[in-house]
C-alpha positions as CSV (number, residue, x, y, z in Angstrom):
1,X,-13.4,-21.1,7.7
2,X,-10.5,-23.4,8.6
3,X,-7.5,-22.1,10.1
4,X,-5.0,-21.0,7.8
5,X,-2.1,-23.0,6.8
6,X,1.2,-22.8,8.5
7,X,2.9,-22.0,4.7
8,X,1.6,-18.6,6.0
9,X,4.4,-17.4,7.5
10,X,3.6,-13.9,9.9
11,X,0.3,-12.6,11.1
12,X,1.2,-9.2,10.0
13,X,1.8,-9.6,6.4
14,X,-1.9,-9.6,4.8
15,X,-3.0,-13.3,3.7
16,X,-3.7,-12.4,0.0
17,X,-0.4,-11.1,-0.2
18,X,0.8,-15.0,1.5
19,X,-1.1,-16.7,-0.7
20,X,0.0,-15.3,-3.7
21,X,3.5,-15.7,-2.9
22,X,3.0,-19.5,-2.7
23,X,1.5,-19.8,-6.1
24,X,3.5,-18.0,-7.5
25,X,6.5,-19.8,-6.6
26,X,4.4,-22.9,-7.6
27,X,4.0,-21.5,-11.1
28,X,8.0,-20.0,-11.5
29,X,9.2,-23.5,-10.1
30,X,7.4,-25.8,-12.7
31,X,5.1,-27.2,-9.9
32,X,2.1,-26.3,-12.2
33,X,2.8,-26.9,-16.1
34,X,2.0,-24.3,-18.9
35,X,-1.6,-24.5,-19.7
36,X,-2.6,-26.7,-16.6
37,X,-5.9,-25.6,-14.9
38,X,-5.6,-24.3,-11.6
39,X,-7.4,-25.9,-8.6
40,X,-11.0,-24.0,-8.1
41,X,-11.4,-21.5,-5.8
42,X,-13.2,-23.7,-3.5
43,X,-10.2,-26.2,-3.9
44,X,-7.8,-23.7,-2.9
45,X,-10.1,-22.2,0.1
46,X,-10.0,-25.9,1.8
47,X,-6.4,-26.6,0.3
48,X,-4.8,-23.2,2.7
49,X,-8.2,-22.3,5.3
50,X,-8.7,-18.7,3.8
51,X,-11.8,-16.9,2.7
52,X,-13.4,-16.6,-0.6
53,X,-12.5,-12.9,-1.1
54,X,-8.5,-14.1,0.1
55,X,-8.6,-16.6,-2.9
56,X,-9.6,-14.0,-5.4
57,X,-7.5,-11.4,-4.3
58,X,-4.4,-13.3,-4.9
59,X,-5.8,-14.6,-8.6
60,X,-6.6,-11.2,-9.4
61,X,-2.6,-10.0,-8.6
62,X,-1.3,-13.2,-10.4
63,X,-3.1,-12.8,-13.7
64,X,-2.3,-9.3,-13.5
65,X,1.3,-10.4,-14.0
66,X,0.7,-12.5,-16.3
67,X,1.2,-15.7,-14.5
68,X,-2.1,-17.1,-15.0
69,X,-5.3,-16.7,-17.6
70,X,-8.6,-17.1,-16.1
71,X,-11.6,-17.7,-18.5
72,X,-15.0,-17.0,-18.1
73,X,-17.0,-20.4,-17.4
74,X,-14.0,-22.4,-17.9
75,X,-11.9,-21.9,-14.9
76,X,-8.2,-20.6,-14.5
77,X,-5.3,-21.5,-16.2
78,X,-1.2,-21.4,-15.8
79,X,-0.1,-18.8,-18.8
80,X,2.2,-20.0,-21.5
81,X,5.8,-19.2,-20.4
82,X,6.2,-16.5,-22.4
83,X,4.1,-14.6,-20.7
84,X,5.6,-15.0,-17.4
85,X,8.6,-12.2,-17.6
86,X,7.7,-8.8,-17.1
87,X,9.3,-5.7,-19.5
88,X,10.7,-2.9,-18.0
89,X,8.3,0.1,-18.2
90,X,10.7,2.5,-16.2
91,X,8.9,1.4,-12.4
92,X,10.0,-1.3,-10.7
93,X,6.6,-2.9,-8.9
94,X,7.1,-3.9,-5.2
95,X,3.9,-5.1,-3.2
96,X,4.0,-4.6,0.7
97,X,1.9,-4.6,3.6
98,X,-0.9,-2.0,4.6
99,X,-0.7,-3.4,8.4
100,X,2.7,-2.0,8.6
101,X,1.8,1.6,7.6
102,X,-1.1,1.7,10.4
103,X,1.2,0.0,13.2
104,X,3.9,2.6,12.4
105,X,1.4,5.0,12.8
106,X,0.7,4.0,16.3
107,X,4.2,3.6,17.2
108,X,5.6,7.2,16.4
109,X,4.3,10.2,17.9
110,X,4.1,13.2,15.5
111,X,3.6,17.0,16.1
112,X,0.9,18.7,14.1
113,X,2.7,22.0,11.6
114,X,-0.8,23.2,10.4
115,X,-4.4,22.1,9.6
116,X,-6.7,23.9,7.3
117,X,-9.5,23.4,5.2
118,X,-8.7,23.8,1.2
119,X,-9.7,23.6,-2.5
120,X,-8.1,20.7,-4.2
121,X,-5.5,21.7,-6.7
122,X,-5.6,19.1,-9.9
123,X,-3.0,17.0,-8.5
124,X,-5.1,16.3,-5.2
125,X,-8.6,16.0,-6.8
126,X,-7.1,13.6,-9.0
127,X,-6.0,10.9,-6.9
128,X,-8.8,11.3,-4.2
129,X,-11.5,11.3,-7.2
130,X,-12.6,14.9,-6.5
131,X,-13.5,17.9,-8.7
132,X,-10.8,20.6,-8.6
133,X,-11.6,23.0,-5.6
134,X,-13.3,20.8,-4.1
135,X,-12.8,21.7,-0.1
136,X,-10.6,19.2,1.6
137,X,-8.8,18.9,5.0
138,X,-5.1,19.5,4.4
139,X,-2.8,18.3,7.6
140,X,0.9,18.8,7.8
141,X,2.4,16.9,10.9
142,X,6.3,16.3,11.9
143,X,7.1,12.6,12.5
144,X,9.6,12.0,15.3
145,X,11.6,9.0,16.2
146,X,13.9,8.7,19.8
147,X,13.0,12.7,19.3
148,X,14.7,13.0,16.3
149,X,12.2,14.8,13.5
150,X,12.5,12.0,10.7
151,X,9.5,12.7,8.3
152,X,7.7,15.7,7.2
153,X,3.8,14.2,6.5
154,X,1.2,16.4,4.9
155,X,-2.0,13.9,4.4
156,X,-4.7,15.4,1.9
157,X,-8.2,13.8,3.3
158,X,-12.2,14.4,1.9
159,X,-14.4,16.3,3.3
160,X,-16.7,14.3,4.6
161,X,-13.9,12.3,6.5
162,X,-12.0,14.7,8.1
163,X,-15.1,16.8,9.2
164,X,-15.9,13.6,11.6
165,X,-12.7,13.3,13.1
166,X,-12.0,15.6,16.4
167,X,-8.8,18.1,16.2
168,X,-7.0,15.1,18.6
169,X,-7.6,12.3,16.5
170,X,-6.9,14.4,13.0
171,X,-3.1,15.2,15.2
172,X,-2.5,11.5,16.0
173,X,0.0,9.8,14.5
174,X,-2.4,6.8,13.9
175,X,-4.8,8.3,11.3
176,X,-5.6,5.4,9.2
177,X,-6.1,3.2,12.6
178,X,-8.0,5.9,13.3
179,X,-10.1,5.9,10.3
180,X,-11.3,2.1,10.5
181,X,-12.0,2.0,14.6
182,X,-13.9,5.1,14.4
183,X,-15.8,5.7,11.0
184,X,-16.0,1.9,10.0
185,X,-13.9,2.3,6.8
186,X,-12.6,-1.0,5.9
187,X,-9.1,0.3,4.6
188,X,-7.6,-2.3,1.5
189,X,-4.7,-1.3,-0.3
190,X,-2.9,1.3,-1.1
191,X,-0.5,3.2,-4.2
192,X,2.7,4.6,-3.6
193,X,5.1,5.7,-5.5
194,X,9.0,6.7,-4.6
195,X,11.6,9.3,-5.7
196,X,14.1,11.2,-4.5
197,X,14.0,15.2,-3.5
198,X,16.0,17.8,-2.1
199,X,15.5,19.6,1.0
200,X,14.6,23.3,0.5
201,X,15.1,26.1,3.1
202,X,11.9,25.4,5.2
203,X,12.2,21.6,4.6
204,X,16.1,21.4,5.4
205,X,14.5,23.0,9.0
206,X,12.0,21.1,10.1
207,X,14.3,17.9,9.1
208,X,17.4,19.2,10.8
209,X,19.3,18.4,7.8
210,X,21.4,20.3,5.4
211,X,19.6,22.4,2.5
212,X,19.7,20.3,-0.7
213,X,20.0,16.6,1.5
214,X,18.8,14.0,-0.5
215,X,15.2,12.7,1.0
216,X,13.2,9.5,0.0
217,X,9.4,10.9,-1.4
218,X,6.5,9.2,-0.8
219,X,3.2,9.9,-2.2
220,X,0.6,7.5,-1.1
221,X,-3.1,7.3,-1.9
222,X,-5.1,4.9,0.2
223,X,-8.6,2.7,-0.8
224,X,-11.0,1.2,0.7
225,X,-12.2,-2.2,0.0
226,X,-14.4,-0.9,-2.9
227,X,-11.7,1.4,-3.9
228,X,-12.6,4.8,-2.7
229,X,-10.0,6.8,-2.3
230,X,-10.0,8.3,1.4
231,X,-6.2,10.0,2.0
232,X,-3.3,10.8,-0.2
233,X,-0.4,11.7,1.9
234,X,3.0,12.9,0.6
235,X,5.6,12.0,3.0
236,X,9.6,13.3,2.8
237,X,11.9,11.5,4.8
238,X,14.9,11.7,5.9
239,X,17.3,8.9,4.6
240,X,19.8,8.5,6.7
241,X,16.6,7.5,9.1
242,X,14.4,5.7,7.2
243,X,14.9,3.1,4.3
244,X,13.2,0.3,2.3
245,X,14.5,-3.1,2.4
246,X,13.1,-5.6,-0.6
247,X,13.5,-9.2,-1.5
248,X,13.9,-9.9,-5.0
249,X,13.9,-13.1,-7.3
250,X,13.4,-14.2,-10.3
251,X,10.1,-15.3,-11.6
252,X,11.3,-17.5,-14.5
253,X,13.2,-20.5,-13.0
254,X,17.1,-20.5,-14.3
């Protein structure tokens, strides 16, 4: 495979994600017409130097916008304009990168709170694909920053996953790293979605916050590249320490 292009800006934002961005801004800008056909995927694998599974990976995310239709046999096509602008279903969608989660990990030491073994509730057998009760390892760890406790973390992880990890890798703060040097998992995406909750007694504690502080809540379920679900984590943070910064724009051209 050739080397990538130099349209891909940073090393540590998945190239998928990269390549996706381009075309889409090809399609929002008028670069491609409504109803032209798109170049192959072996076109756009020469055209930017990424894989196969890169290509489709970033055509499976466009047409799931609505950005593009692709037809069996025939190829893929730029979707009539119409279909182009998304209606607001009460979540706005943001797409990030995996890398940053794991190197955050590895950067932050955390303090392990408890670990035990579990049944799954419905809530937790749910998102890891499991039937209620179901044993599973559940950890709850304190995240700290310059010493400062900044997250309470409590990862939900199978059975047969957290039985191979040892009691020190289980505490480190890089579990997911963790996951893919050790046991081979090739880690893919993941689904998150944010609200805001207030600190209770025993939250407001560990946090070193006031009871009824407004914290940003996480609950994240990681996959695999064939979509197995291997953790879901449910993160509180602290606000005034952590945050999210997004770039927006419009996807129909003004």
């Amino acid at each position: 495979m050739a080397k990538p292009k130099t349209s891909f800006v940073s090393s540590r934002i998945p190239l998928y994600y990269q390549l996706e961005n381009v075309l889409r801004e090809k399609i929002t800008s008028g670069s491609y017409a409504d109803g032209e056909k798109l170049p192959t995927e072996i076109e756009l694998i020469e055209e930017y130097g990424v894989s196969r599974i890169t290509v489709r990976q970033a055509l499976a995310a466009l047409a799931e916008d609505g950005l593009i239709d692709r037809k069996q046999g025939r190829g893929t096509y730029i979707a009539e304009r119409k279909s182009k602008q998304r209606k607001f279903s009460g979540t706005i969608h943001l797409t990030g990168s995996l890398d940053e989660l794991i190197e955050m990990g590895r950067d932050t030491p955390v303090k392990v709170l408890e670990m035990n073994l579990v049944d799954a509730d419905q809530h937790e057998a749910e998102l890891l694909r499991l039937k209620i009760g179901t044993p599973i390892y559940r950890l709850k760890r304190l995240r700290l920053r310059e010493n400062k406790p900044y997250s309470l973390i409590v990862n939900y992880l199978p059975e047969e996953i957290g039985a191979k990890l040892t009691m020190a890798e289980l505490s480190s703060g890089a579990l997911l790293h963790t996951m893919e040097t050790k046991l081979g998992l090739v880690l893919h995406d993941a689904r998150q979605e944010i609200r805001a909750e207030l600190a209770d007694p025993y939250i407001a504690k560990l946090l070193d916050v006031r009871v009824g502080t407004a914290l940003l809540s996480i609950e994240r379920t990681v996959y695999t590249v064939d979509q197995k679900p291997v953790e879901y984590v449910h993160t509180l943070y602290r606000s005034d320490l952590y945050g999210y910064s997004v770039y927006l724009k419009r996807e129909i051209p003004l």
